[in-house]
C-alpha atoms as one frame of an Amber mdcrd trajectory, in Angstrom:
protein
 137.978 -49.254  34.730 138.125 -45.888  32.723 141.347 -47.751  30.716 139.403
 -49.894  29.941 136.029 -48.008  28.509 138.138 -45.342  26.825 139.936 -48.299
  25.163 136.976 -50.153  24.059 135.462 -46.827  22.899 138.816 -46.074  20.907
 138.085 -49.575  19.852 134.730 -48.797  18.111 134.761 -45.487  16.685 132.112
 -45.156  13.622 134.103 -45.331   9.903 132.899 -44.236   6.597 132.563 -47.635
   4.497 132.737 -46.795   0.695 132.300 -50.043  -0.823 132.349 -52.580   1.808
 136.057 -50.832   2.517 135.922 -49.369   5.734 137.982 -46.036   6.499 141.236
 -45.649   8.506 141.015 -41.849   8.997 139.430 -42.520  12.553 142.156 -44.375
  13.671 144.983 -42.607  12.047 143.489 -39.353  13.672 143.732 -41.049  16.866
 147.027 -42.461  16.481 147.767 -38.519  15.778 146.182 -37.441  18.701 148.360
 -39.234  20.601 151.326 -38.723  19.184 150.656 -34.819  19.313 150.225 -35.014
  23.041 153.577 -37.114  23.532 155.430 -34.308  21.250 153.419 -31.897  23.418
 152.382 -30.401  20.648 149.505 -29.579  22.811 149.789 -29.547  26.060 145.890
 -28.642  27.311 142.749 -30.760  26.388 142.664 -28.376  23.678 142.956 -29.306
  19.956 143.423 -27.035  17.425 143.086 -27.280  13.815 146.170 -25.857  12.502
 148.916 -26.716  10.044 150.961 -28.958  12.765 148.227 -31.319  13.592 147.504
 -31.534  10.071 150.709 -32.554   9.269 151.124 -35.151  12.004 147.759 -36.791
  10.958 149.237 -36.698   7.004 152.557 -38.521   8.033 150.700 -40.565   9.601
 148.315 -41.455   7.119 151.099 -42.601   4.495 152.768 -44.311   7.133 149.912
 -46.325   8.289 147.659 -46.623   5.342 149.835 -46.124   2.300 148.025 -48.209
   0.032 144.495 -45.686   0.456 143.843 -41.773  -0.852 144.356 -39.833   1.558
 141.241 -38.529   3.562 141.253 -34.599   4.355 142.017 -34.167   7.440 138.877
 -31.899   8.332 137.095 -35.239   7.769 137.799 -37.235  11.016 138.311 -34.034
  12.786 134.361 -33.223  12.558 133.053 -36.599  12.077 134.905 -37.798  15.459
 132.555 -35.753  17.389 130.132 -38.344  16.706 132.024 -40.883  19.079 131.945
 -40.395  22.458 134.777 -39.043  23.739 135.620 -36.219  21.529 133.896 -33.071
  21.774 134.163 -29.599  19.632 133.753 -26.302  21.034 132.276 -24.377  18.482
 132.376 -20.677  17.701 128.474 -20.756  16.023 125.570 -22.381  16.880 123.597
 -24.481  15.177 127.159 -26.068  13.993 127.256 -26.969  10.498 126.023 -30.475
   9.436 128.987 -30.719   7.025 132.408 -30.294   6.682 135.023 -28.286   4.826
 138.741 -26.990   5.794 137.063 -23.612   5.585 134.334 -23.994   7.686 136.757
 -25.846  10.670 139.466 -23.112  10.480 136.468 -20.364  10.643 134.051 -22.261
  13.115 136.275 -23.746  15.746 137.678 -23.122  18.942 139.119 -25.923  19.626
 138.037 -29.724  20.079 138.666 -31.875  23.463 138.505 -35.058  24.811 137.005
 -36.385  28.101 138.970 -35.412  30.519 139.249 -38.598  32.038 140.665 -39.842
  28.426 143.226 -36.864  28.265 144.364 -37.508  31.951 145.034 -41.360  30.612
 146.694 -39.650  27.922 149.212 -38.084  30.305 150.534 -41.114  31.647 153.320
 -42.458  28.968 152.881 -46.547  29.920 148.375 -46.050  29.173 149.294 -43.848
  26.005 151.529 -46.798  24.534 148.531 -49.047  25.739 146.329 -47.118  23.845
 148.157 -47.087  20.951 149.149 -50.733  20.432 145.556 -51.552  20.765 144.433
 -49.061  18.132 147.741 -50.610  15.648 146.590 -54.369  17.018 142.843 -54.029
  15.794 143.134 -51.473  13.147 146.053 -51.858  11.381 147.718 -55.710  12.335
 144.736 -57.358  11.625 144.610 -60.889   9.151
């Protein structure tokens, strides 16, 4: 049952739509995120943004999306947090309303996901899952 809601909410995150096109950053992030945890690039429910992440999400943008600009990667990182299953632990409060590198590399901790989510994300056969859904709607769609 949790499969299936984290799927469906993987399945539905919010994207930026600049003229009727709808963004891929979303999903590319989350394609990252899961790739990071398989190379156990993190090995808590703690995400940090650093160079390495960065990077993953970048090769993963021209691998995915090659045709599109490439979206900063601070962008899905804070705008994710208005889906429900990532969350980020902030080092100020009020958080800021916008974005910038500087501002996530000076006013983050960390971000997480539901712990239910990253304890699906442990288990290798519900990470493919995950993953071929997120390709199959996002990406392999006529």
């Amino acid at each position: 049952m949790e499969f299936q809601y984290y799927k469906n909410c993987l399945l539905q995150v919010k994207r930026g739509n600049s003229k009727g096109h709808l963004s891929k950053a979303k999903p590319i992030f989350m394609l990252s995120l899961i790739e990071s945890i398989e190379k156990e690039l993190f090995v808590n429910n703690q995400f940090f943004y650093n160079e390495n992440f960065k990077r993953v999400y970048e090769n993963n943008y021209k691998r995915f999306a090659p045709e599109e600009i490439l979206s900063d990667f601070c962008n899905p990182f804070f705008h994710l947090e208005s889906d429900r299953f990532w969350h980020i632990k902030w080092k100020i409060i009020p958080k800021p309303n916008k974005t910038s590198d500087y501002k996530l590399r000076t006013y983050v901790e960390y971000a997480y996901l539901d712990n239910a989510l990253w304890d699906l994300l442990q288990d290798k056969d519900r990470r493919n899952a995950l993953r071929e859904s997120i390709l199959n709607f996002y990406f392999r769609q006529k």
